[in-house]
Wavefront OBJ file of the C-alpha trace (Angstrom):
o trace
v 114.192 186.870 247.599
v 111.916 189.803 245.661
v 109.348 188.530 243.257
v 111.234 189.780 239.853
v 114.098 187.574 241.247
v 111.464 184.034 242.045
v 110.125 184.175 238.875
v 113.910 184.521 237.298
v 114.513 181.610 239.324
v 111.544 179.713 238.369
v 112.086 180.354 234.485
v 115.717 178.963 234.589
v 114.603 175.883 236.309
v 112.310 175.210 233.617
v 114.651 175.995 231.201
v 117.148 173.784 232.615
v 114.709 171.080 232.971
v 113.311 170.927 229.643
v 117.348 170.701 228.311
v 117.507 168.282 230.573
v 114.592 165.801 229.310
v 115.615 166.686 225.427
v 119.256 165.647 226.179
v 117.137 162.324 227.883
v 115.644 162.162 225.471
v 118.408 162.115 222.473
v 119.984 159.389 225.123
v 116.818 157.339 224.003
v 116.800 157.998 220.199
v 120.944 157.473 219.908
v 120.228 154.299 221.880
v 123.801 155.058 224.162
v 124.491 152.211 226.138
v 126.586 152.904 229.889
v 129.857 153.945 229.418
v 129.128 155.863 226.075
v 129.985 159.234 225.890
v 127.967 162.648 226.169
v 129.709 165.197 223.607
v 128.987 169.224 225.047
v 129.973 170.484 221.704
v 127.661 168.083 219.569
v 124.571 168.381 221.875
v 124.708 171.946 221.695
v 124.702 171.660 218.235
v 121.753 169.353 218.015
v 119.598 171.482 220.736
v 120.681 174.725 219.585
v 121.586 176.102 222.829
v 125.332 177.336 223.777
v 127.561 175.168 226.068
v 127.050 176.613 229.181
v 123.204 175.465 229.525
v 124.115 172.260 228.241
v 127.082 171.717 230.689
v 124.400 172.788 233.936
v 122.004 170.285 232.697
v 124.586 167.561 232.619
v 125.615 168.299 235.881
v 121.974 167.911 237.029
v 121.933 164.450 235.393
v 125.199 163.664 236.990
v 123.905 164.770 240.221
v 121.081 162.583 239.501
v 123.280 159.482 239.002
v 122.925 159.092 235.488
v 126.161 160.598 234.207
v 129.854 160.740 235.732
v 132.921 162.875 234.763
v 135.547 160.561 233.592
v 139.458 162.125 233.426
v 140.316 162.538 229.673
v 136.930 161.713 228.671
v 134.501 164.057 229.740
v 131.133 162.807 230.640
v 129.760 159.882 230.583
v 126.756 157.691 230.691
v 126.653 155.280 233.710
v 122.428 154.738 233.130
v 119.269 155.782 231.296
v 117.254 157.699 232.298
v 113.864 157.894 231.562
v 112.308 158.818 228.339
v 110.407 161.901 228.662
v 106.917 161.685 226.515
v 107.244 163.363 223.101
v 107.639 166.997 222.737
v 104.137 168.546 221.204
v 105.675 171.999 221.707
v 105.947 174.584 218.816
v 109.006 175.066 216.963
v 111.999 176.269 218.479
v 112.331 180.100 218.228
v 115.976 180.155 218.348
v 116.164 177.623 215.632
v 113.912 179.571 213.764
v 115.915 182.234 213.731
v 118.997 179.836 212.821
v 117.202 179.362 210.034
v 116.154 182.710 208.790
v 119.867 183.808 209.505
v 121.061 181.197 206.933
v 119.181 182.266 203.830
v 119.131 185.859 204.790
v 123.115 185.189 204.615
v 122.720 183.254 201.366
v 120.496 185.879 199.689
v 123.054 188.199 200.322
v 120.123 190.016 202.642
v 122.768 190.396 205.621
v 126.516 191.394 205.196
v 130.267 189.953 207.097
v 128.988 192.021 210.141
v 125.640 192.554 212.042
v 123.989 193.856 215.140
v 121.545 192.448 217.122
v 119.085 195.541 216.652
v 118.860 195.052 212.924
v 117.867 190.807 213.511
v 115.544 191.883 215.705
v 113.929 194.805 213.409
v 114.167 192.156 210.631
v 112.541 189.485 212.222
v 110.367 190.806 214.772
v 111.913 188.811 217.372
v 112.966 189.656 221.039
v 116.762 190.479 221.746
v 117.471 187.255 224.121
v 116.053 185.332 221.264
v 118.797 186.837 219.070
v 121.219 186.984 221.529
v 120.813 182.904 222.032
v 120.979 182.514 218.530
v 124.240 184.595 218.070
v 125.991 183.220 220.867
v 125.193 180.021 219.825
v 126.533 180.769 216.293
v 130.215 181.717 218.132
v 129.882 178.514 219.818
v 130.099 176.687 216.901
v 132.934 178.550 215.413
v 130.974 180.720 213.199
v 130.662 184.071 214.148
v 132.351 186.372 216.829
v 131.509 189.301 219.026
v 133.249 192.093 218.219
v 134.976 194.566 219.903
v 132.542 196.948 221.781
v 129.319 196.314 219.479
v 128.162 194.266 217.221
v 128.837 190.814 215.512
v 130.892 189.265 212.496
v 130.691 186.388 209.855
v 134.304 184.544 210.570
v 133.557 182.309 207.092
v 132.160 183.269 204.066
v 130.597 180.218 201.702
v 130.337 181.170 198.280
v 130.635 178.703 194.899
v 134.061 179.177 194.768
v 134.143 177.855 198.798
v 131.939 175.165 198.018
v 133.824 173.973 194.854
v 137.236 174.175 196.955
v 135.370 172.218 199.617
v 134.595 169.295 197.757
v 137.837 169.062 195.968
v 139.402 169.292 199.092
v 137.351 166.064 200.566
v 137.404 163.943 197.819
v 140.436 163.780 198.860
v 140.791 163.801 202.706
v 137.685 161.060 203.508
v 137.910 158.498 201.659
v 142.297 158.287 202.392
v 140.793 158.185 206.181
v 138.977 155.550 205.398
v 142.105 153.649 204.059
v 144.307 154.522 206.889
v 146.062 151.301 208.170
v 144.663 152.150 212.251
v 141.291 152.761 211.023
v 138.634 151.386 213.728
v 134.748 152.417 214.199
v 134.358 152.897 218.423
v 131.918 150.001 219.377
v 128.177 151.035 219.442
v 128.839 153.901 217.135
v 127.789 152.394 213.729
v 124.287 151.361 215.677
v 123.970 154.817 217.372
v 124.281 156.366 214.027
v 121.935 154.159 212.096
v 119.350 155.012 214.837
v 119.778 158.540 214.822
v 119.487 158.385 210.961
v 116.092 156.511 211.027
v 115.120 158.809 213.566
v 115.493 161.640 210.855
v 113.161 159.875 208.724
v 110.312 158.957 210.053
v 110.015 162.697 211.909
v 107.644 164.779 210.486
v 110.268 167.054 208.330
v 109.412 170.936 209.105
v 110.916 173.785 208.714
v 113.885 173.537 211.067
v 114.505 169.843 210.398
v 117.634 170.649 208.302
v 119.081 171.823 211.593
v 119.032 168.526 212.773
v 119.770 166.565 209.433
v 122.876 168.684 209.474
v 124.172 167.933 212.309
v 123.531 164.140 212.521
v 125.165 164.005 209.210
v 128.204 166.373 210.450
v 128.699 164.011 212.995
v 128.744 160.865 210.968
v 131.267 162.204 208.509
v 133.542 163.566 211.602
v 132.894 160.261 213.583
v 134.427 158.163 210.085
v 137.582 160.807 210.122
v 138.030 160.215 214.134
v 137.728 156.899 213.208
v 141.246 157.202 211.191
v 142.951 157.054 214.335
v 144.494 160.162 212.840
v 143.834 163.596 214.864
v 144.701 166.098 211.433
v 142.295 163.996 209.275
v 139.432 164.542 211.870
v 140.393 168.371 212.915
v 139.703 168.981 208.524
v 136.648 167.688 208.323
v 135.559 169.479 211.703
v 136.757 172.645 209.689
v 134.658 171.866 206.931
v 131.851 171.590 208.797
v 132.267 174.637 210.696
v 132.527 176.105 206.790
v 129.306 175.069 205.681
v 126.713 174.485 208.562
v 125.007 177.250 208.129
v 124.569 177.765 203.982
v 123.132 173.952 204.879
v 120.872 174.842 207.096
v 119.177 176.394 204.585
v 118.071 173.533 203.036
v 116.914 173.937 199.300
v 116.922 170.180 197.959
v 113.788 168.714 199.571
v 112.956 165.140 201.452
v 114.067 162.987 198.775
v 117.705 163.853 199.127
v 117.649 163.425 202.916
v 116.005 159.649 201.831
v 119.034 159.255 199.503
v 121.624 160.437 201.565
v 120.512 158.444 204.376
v 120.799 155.167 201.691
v 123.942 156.414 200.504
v 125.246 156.580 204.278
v 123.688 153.092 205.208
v 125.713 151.809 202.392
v 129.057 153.125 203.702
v 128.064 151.543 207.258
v 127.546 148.384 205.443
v 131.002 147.663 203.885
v 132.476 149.426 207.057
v 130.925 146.685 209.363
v 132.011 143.893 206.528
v 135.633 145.101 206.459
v 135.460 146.543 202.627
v 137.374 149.126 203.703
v 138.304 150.195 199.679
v 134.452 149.770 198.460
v 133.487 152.005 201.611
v 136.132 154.537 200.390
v 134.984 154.395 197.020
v 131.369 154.675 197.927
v 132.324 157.643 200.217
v 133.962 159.088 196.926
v 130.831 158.730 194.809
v 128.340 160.122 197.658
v 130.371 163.566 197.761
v 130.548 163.301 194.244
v 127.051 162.998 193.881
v 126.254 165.954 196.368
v 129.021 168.181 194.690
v 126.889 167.884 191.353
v 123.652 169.321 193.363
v 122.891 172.445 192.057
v 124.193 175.710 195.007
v 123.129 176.025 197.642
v 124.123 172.458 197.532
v 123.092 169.465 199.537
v 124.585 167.946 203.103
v 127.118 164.916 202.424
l 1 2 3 4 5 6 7 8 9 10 11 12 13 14 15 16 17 18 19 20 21 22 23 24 25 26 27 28 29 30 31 32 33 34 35 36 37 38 39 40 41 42 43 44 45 46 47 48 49 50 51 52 53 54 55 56 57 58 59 60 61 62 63 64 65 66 67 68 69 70 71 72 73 74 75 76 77 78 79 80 81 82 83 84 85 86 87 88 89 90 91 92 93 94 95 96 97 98 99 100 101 102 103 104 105 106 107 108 109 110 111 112 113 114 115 116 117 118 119 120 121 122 123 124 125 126 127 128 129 130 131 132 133 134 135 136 137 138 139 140 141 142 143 144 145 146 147 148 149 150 151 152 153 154 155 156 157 158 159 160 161 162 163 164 165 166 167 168 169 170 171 172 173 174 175 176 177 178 179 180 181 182 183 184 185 186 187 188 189 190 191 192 193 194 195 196 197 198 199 200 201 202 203 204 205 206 207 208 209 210 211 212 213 214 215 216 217 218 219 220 221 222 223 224 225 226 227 228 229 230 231 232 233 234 235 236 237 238 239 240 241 242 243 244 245 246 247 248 249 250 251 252 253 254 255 256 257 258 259 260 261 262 263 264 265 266 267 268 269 270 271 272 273 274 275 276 277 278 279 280 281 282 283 284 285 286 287 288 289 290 291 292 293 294 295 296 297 298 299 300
C-alpha cells in the first residue's frame, strides 16, 4: 500500500467512525428502544451526508452487534450502544453550505441550474465540500445531475408554491388524522417528544434549522404513516421534499421553534388521549397559523 493510498485509508476510517458515533449518538437522544427501527433516508437527512456513508456505518454497527437487517424492515436496533461524549467540533461545512445554498436560492442569487465551479467561486469552499453537499441535495429528491455537466433545481418554491402547499394540507393532515385505521407505532410519540426537547435546549446556531427541519418533517410524515394509508403519507413526503430547502433558511427566529414545538406537544397530547377530532383540528390551526407567517414562511 503507497502512502497517498494509507492516508486515504486512514481519512475514511475516521470519517466512517465519526458517522458512526453521531448515528450513536441520535440512538441516545431519540431514546430507540431494541427492535426500533434505523431509517437510511431520515438519518441522512439529519447528518447531512448521502446514503451510501450512512448505509457503511450501519453495517459497522451491525457488525458490531448492535443492529440487524430484518426482511421487509430494514435495519434494526437489537442494543445501545454507547453514547459517545458530546461533539465540541465546529460546524459542519457541508451543512454550511446547505445553508448558504438555501438563501442564495431564495434571493434569487442562483438560478434552476448550477455547476459546482461557480459554488465553489461563490463560497470559497473546496469541490468535495460541494460535491457532498450536491449529492446530498439529489438524495433527498431535490436536485439532479445532469447530463454530462452540471446540476439542476427539480422544484422551484415560490409564494404561489407555498400558498398551493398549504391549501393543499389543510386538507390532506388533518383527514389522516381522522382515518378510521389510524394508529401511532409504539415508542414513537416518546421518541418524538425527546427529539423535540432535544431541539430546545441546544444552543440554536446557524445550521440548527437543518435539524429543526427535519425533526419536524419527520413528525408530520410519521402522523400521515400513521393513517395506515400509503397515498396520504407519500403527499406529505412530497411536500417536504418541496420545501426543505426554502426552510432551511430559516428567517422567523427561536420563538417560533418554542411555539411550534408547543403547538406539536399539543397534537401528541390529544393523540395519546384518543381526541382524534381535537388533534385534527389543532393540526388545522397549527398550519394555519404557519401559513399566516410572513414568506419565507415558517416549518409546520
Amino acid at each position: 500500500m503507497t502512502q497517498s493510498s494509507e492516508k486515504i485509508e486512514a481519512s475514511a476510517t475516521r470519517l466512517q467512525q465519526d458517522l458512526v458515533d453521531r448515528i450513536a449518538r441520535l440512538i441516545h437522544e431519540d431514546a430507540l428502544q431494541p427492535g426500533e427501527r434505523l431509517n437510511e433516508n431520515q438519518l441522512a437527512r439529519r447528518l447531512a451526508v448521502s446514503r451510501s456513508p450512512i448505509r457503511a456505518a450501519l453495517a459497522q454497527l451491525a457488525a458490531g452487534g448492535f443492529l440487524a437487517h430484518r426482511p421487509n424492515r430494514g435495519m434494526v436496533l437489537l442494543a445501545r450502544p454507547d453514547a459517545p461524549p458530546a461533539a465540541g467540533a465546529p460546524e459542519d461545512p457541508v451543512k454550511q453550505l446547505l445553508l448558504r445554498i438555501a438563501r442564495d436560492r431564495d434571493d434569487a442569487h442562483l438560478g434552476d441550474e448550477i455547476s459546482e465551479t461557480e459554488l465553489m467561486r461563490r463560497h470559497g469552499v473546496t469541490r468535495q465540500d460541494v460535491r457532498n453537499a450536491l449529492v446530498l441535495l439529489a438524495d433527498m429528491g431535490m436536485m439532479e445531475r445532469k447530463p454530462g455537466y452540471g446540476w439542476r433545481f427539480l422544484n422551484r418554491w415560490d409564494e404561489m408554491a407555498r400558498r398551493e402547499s398549504y391549501e393543499f394540507r389543510l386538507v390532506v393532515e388533518p383527514a389522516a388524522i381522522l382515518t378510521p385505521g389510524f394508529a401511532l407505532p409504539p415508542g414513537w410519540a416518546a421518541a418524538m417528544r425527546e427529539r423535540h426537547a432535544a431541539i430546545l435546549s441546544a444552543p440554536w446556531t446557524a445550521t440548527s434549522s437543518i435539524a429543526f427541519f427535519e425533526m419536524n418533517a419527520d413528525f408530520h410524515e410519521g402522523i400521515a404513516a400513521a393513517s395506515g394509508n400509503r397515498h396520504f403519507h407519500a403527499a406529505i413526503q412530497r411536500q417536504n421534499r418541496l420545501r426543505r430547502l426554502p426552510n432551511y433558511n430559516w428567517q422567523h427566529g427561536f420563538g417560533r421553534v418554542r411555539a411550534n414545538h408547543a403547538e406539536h406537544m399539543e397534537i401528541l397530547d390529544r393523540l395519546e388521549d384518543g381526541e382524534r377530532e381535537i388533534a385534527a383540528a389543532v393540526m388545522r390551526r397549527h398550519l394555519r397559523i404557519a401559513q399566516a407567517m410572513p414568506y419565507p414562511h415558517p416549518a409546520a
